[in-house]
matplotlib code that plots the C-alpha trace (Angstrom):
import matplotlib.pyplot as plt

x = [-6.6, -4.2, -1.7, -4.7, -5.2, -1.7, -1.1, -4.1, -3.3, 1.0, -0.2, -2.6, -0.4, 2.7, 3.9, 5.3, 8.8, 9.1, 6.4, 8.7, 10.5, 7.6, 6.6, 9.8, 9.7, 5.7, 6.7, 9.7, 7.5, 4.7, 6.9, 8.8, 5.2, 4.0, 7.1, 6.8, 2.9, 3.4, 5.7, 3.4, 0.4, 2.3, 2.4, -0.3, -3.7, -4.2, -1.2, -1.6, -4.7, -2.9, -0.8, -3.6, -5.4, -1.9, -1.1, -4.9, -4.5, -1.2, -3.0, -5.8, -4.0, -1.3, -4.1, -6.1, -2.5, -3.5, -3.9, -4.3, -1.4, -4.1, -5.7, -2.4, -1.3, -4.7, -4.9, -1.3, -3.0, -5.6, -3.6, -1.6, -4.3, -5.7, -2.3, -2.1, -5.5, -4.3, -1.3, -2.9]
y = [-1.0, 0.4, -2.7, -4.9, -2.8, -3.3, -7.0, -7.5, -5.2, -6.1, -9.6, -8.5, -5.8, -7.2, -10.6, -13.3, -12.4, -8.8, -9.1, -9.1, -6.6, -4.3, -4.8, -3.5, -0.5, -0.1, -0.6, 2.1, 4.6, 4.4, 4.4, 7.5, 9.3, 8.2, 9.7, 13.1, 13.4, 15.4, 17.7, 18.8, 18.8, 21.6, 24.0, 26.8, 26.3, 26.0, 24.0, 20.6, 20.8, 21.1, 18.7, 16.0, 17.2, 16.7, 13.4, 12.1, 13.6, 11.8, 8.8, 8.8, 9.8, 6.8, 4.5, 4.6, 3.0, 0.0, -3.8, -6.6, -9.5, -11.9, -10.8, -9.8, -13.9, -15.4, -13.3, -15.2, -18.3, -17.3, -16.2, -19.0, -22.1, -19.9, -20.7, -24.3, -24.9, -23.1, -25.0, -28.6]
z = [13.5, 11.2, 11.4, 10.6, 7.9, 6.9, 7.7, 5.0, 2.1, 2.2, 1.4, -1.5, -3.1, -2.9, -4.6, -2.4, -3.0, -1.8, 0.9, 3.9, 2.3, 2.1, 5.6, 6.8, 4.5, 5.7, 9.2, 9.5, 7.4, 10.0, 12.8, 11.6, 10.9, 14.4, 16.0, 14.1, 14.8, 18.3, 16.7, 14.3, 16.7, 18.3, 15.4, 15.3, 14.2, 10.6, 9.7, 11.2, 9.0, 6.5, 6.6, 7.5, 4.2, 2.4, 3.8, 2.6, -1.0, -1.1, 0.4, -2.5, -5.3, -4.5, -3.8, -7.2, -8.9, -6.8, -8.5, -6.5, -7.3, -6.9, -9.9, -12.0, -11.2, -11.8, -15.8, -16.2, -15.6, -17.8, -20.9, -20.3, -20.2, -23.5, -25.0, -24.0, -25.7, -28.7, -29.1, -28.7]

ax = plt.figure().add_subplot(projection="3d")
ax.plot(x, y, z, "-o")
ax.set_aspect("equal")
plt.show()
C-alpha cells in the first residue's frame, strides 16, 4: 500500500527532472525506517508511542507545504498565454 502511495504522489510532487532522483532518496528513507522499526518495537511501553505520534506530527506538519507540479506548470501556461494575448 505504501509504495502505491508513493509511486502516485513522487510523480505529482516532484517535476520531471528530479523525479528519479526523489524516488531513490524516498526509497532509502523508507527502507532505513523499515529496518529500525523492530528496534524500537522493543523499547518499553510508552516510548514506541511516542515515537509513532512524533513521526505523524512530522508527517502533517511537512505535508501541509505540499503543491502539486501539475498545478505550479499549468499557472505558467496560464500567465504566459495572458502575456501572449497582451502583447498581440
Amino acid at each position: 500500500m505504501i509504495y502505491n502511495t508513493t509511486l502516485i504522489c513522487v510523480n505529482r510532487l516532484f517535476p520531471l527532472l528530479f523525479v528519479a532522483n526523489a524516488y531513490g532518496i524516498v526509497n532509502f528513507c523508507a527502507h532505513t525506517i523499515a529496518c529500525l522499526s523492530p528496534f524500537v518495537a522493543e523499547i518499553h511501553d510508552p516510548y514506541p508511542f511516542i515515537v509513532f505520534v512524533s513521526l505523524v506530527f512530522v508527517a502533517v506538519f511537512s505535508s501541509t507545504f505540499l503543491v502539486e507540479v501539475k498545478e505550479q506548470e499549468a499557472m505558467k501556461e496560464v500567465r504566459k498565454e495572458s502575456v501572449l494575448r497582451e502583447n498581440s
